[in-house]
GUDRENMAR-518192 format. One record per atom (N, C-alpha, C, O): residue in one letter; x, y, z. Coordinates in pm, whole numbers, padded with zeros to 5 digits, always signed. Layout:
GUDRENMAR-518192
AXYZ/...
***
This chain:
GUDRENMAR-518192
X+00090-00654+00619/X+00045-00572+00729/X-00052-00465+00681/X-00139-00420+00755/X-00030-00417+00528/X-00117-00278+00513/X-00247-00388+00427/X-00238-00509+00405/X-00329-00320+00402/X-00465-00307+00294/X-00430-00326+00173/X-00314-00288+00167/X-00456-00356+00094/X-00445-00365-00058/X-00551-00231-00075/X-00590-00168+00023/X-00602-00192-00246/X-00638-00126-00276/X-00797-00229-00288/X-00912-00196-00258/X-00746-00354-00341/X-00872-00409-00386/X-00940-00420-00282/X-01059-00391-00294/X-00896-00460-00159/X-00947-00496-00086/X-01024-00400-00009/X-01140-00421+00025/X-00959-00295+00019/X-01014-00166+00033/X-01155-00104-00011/X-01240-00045+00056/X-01151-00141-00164/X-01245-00134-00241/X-01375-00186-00207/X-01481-00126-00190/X-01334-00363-00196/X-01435-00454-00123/X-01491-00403-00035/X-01611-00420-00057/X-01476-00337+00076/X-01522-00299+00214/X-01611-00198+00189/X-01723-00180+00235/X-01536-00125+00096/X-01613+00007+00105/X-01800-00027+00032/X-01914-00001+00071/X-01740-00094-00085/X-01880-00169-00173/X-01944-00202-00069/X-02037-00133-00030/X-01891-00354+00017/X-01995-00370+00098/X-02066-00330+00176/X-02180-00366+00203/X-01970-00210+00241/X-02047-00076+00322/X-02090+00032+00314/X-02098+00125+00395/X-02110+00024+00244/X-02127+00208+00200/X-02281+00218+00167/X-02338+00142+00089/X-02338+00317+00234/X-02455+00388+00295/X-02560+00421+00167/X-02672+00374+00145/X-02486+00514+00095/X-02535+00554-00025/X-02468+00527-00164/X-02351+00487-00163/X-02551+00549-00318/X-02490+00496-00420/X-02390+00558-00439/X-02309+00502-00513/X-02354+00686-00387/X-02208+00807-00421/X-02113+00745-00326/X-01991+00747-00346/X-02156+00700-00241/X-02018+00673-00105/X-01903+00617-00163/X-01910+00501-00202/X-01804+00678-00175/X-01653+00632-00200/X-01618+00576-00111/X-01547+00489-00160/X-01615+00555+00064/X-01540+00515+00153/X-01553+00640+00242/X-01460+00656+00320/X-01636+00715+00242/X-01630+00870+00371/X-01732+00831+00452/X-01718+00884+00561/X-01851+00745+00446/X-01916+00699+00556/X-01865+00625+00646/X-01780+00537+00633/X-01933+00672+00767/X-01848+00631+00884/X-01884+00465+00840/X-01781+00398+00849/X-01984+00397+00803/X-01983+00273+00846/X-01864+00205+00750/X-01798+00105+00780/X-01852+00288+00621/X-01711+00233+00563/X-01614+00244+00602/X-01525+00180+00545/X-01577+00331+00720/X-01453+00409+00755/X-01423+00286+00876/X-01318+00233+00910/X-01543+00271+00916/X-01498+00125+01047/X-01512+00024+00983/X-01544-00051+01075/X-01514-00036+00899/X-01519-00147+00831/X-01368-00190+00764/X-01311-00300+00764/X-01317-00033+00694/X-01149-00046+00696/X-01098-00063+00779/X-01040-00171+00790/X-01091+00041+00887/X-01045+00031+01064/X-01019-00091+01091/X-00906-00127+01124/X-01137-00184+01079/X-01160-00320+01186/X-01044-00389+01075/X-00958-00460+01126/X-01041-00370+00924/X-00955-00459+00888/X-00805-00444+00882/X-00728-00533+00845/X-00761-00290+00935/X-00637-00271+00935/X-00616-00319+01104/X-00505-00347+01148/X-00725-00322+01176/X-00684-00340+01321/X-00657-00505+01330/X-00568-00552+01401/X-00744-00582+01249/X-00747-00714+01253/X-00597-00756+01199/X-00537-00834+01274/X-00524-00712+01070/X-00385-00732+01053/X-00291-00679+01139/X-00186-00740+01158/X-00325-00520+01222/X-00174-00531+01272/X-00198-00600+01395/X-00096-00606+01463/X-00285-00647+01439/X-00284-00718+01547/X-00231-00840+01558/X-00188-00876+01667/X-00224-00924+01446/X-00155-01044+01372/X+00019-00996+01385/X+00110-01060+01437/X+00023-00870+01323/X+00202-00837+01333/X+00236-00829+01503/X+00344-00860+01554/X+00144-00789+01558/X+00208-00712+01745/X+00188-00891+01779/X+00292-00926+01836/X+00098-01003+01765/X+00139-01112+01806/X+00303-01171+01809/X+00368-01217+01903/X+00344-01145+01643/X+00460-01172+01635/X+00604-01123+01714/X+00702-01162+01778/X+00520-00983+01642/X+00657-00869+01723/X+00624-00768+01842/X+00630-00646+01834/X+00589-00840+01951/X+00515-00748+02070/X+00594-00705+02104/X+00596-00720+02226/X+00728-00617+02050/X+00832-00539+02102/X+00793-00386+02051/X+00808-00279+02111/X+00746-00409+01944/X+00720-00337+01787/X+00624-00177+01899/X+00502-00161+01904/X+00685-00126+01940/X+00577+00021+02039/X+00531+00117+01955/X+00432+00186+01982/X+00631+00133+01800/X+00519+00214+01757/X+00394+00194+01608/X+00319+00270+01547/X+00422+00082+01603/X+00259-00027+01592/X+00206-00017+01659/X+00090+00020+01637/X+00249-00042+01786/X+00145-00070+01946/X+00057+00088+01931/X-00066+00088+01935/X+00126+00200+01918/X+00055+00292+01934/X-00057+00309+01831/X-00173+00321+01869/X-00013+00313+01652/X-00038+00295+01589/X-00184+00221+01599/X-00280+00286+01558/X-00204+00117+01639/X-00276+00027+01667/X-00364+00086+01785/X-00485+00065+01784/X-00310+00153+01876/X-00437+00216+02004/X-00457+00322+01909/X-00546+00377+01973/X-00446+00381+01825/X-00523+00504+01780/X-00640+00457+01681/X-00754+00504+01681/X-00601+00371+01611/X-00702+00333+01510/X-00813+00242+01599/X-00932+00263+01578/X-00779+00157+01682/X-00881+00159+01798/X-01040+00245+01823/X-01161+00237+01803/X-00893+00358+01901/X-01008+00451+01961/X-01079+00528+01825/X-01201+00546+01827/X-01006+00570+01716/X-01064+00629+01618/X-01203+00540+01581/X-01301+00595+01531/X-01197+00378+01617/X-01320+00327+01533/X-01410+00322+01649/X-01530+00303+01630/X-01363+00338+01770/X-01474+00371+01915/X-01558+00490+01850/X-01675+00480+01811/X-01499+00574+01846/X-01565+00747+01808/X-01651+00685+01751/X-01767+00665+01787/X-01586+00645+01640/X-01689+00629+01481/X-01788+00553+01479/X-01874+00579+01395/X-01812+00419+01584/X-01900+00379+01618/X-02012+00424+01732/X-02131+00396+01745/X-01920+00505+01808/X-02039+00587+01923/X-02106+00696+01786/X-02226+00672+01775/X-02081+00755+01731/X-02169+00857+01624/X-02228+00770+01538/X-02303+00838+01468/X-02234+00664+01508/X-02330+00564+01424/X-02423+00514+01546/X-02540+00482+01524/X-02388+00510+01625/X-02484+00496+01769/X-02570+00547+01796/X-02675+00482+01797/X-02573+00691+01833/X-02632+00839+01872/X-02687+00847+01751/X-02808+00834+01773/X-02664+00868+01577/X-02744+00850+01482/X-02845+00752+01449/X-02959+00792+01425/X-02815+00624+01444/X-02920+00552+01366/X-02883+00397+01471/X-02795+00323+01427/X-02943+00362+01586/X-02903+00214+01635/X-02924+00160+01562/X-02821+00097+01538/X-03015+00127+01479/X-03053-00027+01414/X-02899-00055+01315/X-02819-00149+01310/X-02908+00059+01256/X-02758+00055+01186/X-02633+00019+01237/X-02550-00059+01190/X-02632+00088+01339/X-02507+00011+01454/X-02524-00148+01502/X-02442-00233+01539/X-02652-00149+01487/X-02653-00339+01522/X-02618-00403+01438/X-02548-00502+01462/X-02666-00357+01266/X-02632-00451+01143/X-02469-00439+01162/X-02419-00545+01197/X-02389-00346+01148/X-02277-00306+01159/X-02196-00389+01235/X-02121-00477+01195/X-02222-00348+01358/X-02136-00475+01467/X-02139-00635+01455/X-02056-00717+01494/X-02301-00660+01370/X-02335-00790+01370/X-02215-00839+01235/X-02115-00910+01241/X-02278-00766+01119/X-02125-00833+00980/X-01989-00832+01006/X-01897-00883+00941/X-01986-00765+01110/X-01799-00717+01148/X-01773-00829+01245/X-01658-00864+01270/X-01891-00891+01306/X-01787-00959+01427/X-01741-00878+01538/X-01637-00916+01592/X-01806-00759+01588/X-01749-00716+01714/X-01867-00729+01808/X-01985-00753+01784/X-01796-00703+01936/X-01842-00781+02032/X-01921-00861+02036/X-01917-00956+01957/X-02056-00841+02166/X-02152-00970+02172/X-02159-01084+02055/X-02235-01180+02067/
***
């Protein structure tokens, strides 16, 4: 259900903005998001009883809404590459 470290790692490499970025850019910060949202969503299939996952799960949501409306309002073209490698929407 959680992230590994490596994997963590992976995301951030592949996303990250500048050569210093550890993982504090937003586009790394939704790139973790989408992958902790993509696993617990796999657990609430199983255990759709599970309410405070469920919540768990609407916060990190809306947290990666924010984070993508301010990559929005900053830089669109960036928000298109972004949504396009992640697989969200259209």
């Amino acid at each position: 259900m959680s992230i590994t470290k490596e994997k963590k790692s992976e995301l951030v490499a592949a996303f990250k903005t500048t050569e210093r970025d550890n993982g504090g850019s937003a586009a790394s910060q939704v790139a973790v998001l989408t992958e902790r949202i993509r696993n617990l969503t796999e657990h609430m299939k199983a255990n759709h009883k599970d309410e405070h996952s469920k919540r768990g799960l609407l916060l990190m949501v809306n947290r990666r809404k924010r984070l993508l409306a301010y990559i929005k309002n900053h830089n669109v073209e960036e928000y298109e590459v972004l949504i396009k490698k992640l697989g969200l929407r259209k």
